[in-house]
Each structure stands twice: as structure tokens, then as C-alpha cells.
N, C-alpha and C positions, 0 to 999 in steps of 0.2 A: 504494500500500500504506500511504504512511503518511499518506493523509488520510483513512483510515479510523479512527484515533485521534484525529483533529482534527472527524470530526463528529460522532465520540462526545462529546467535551468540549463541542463547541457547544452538543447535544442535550440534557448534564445542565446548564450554562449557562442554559438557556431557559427554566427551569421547568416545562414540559409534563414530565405524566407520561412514564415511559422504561421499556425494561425490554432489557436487550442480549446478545443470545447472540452470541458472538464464535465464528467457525470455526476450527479451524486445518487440516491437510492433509487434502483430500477421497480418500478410496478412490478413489472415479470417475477421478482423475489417472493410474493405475498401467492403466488403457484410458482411452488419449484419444489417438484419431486425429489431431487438429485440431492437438494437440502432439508431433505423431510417433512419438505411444507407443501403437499399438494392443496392445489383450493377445491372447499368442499362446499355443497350448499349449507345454508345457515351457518357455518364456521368461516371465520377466518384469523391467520396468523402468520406471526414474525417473529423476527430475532431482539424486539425489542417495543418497551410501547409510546416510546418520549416522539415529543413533534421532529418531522424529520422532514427535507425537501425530496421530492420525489420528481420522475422525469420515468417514461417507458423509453423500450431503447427503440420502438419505431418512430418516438420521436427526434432521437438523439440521432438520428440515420438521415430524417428530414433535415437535423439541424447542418447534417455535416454535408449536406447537399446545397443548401444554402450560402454556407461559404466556398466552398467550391464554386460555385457559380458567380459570387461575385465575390473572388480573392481579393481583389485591391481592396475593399473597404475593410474586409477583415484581418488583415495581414498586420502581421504583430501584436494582435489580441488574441487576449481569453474570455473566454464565456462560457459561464456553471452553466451547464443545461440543467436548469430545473423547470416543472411547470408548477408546480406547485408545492403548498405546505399543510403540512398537517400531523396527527397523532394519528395509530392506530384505531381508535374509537369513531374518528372522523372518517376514515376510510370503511370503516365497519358498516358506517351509516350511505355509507355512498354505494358499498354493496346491494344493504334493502333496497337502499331505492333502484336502481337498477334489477338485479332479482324478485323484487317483490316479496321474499319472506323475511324474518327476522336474523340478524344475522349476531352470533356470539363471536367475541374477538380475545384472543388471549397469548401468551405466548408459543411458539412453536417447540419451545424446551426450554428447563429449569436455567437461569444463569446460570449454574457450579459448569454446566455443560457444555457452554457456549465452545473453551476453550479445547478442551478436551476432542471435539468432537466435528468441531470447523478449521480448524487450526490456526497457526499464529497469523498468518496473511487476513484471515478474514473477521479474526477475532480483536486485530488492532484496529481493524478497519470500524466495527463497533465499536468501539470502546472511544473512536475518533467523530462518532457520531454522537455517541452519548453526552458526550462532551460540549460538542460542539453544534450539532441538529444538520449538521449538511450545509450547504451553501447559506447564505444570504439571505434570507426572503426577496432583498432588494434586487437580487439577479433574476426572479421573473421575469421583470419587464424586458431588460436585455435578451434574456434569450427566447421571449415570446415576439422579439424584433426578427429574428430570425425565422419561429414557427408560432403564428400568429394564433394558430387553432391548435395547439400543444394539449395534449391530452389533461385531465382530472383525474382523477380515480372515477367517476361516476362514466366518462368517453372511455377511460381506459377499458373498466367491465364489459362495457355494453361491445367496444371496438374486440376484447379479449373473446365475449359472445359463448363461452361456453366453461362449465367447471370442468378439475382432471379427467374425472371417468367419463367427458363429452356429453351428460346434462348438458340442456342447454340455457344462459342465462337469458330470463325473459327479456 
């Protein structure tokens, strides 16, 4: 996690043109089998329940097309992609509304576990969240300059369109 701030500096270092969108929590995390977290109906969970910024990565793809497309404006900037902010409980709420039933939100496993079980890359990578909540709130507007219709959790759902076992969200 944090050599990703170390080859941002290399990268401005070098003199080659740059242009850097930085992610912070992906949607796609809150369904992710692979981390123990499939999305289910009425349930959902993470690794954590503090307000965090959040960003899908089809938006982070629109974002990166964007600058690509018009490199001179973006060249030698960074931009958090986030779209949004919020707690787990908020997101919880955005599920109902999209799904239409009640949705319980809680952790995906005990903290003692986090480390244990994620390991150290992704375990600092929480703990840098916890800390700190992800981006800015103030880098919305920046990078909704780039992706103007940038996902919510409530676009995210409905755009996601279906739980793990392929229910489908109403």
C-alpha cells in the first residue's frame, strides 16, 4: 500500500509526462467472494464500518479515459477518484432502497482477524482508512469533473443489478 506513494514520487521524479488518479474504496469490495464477502440479499458487509470514500472501479476506468482523452489538461495532476462518502449503515440503506427489502449490515469478520487473514498489504491499507476515511470528501467535485455521473452506492446496486448467487437486484 504504501509503495504506491513511493512510485508516484519516482514517476513525478523522472520527468516523463504523468497524470495520476488515485482510488480509494472500491464498491466491488462490499461483493467479493475471494474476500469472504459475497453480497447477499438482506445482508451486507465489510472490513470495516467508519465513513469511508468510495468510487466503483467502472468508474475509475471512465475516469482514466477521460484523461487520456484530454492529457494536456491533466498532465501533472492527481485526482482521488472518489464519488462518494459514507458509513457502512448508509450504504446499507442504499441497498433497501434499490433491492427493496430490509437490509442488515455488519462486519465481514471479527477485527482480531482482519490481520491474520488479509495480510499485511491489505491490512495497512485498513488501518490507513481507519485513520484517515479515504480521500477528501473535497475530491468529489474534482473527480466528478472528470465522471460527471460517477456512481453512489444506490447507481452502483442497481448498475451491479444482481446479488452472488445471481438473484436479481430489483
Amino acid at each position: 500500500f504504501h509503495s504506491k506513494l513511493e512510485t508516484e514520487a519516482a514517476l513525478k521524479a523522472s520527468g516523463l509526462p504523468y497524470s495520476i488518479l488515485r482510488p480509494t474504496v472500491f464498491f466491488e469490495n462490499l461483493d467479493d467472494a475471494a474476500s469472504w464477502n459475497p453480497l447477499k440479499k438482506g445482508q451486507l458487509k465489510f472490513l470495516m464500518l467508519e465513513p469511508l470514500t468510495w468510487i466503483s472501479t467502472y468508474d475509475i476506468g471512465r475516469g482514466a479515459a477521460a484523461m487520456f482523452k484530454d492529457a494536456k489538461k491533466w498532465q501533472g495532476k492527481t485526482v482521488e477518484a472518489v464519488a462518494w462518502q459514507g458509513d457502512l449503515a448508509a450504504v446499507a440503506k442504499a441497498l433497501e432502497r434499490v433491492g427493496g427489502v430490509p437490509v442488515s449490515f455488519g462486519l465481514a469478520m471479527p477485527a482480531f482477524l482482519l490481520r491474520p487473514m488479509l495480510g499485511r498489504d491489505l491490512y495497512c491499507m485498513l488501518e490507513y482508512f481507519k485513520k484517515n476515511g479515504g480521500a477528501a470528501p473535497q475530491s468529489i467535485p474534482a473527480f466528478k469533473e472528470l465522471v460527471p455521473d460517477a456512481f453512489g452506492p444506490d447507481a452502483f446496486f442497481a448498475y451491479l443489478g444482481k446479488y452472488a448467487d445471481g438473484t436479481k437486484i430489483k
